[in-house]
N, C-alpha and C positions, 0 to 999 in steps of 0.2 A: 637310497637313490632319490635323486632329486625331481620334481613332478616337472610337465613340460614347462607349463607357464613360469617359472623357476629359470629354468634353463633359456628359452627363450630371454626374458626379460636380463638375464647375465651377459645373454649374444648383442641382447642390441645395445645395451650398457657399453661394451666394450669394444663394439663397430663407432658409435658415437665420441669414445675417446680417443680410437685411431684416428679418425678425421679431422681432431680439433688442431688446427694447425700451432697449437703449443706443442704437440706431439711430436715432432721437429728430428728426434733422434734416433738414429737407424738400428741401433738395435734395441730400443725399447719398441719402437714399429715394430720388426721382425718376431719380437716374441709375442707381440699381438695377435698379429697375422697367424703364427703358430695354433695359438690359442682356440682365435675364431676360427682355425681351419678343426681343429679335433669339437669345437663344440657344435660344428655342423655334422662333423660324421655321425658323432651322438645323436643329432635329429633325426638325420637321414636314416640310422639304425631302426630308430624310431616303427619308423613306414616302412619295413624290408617283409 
């Protein structure tokens, strides 16, 4: 298992490349956003 600061640092890596407006295409977006969304729950598991 991966330690937070790991994870974290993967989340903002990958928030950072969804923004970059070369990021342009709707489904490499969407599997982004996918992405960022399960490596939030992983956080949020985190703190439960």
């Amino acid at each position: 298992m991966r330690d937070e600061d790991e994870i974290r640092e993967q989340y903002e890596f990958l928030k950072a490349q969804l923004e970059d407006e070369e990021m342009n295409h709707e489904g490499v977006r969407q599997m982004f956003t996918y992405y960022r969304r399960a490596l939030g729950w992983v956080l949020e598991e985190e703190y439960i």
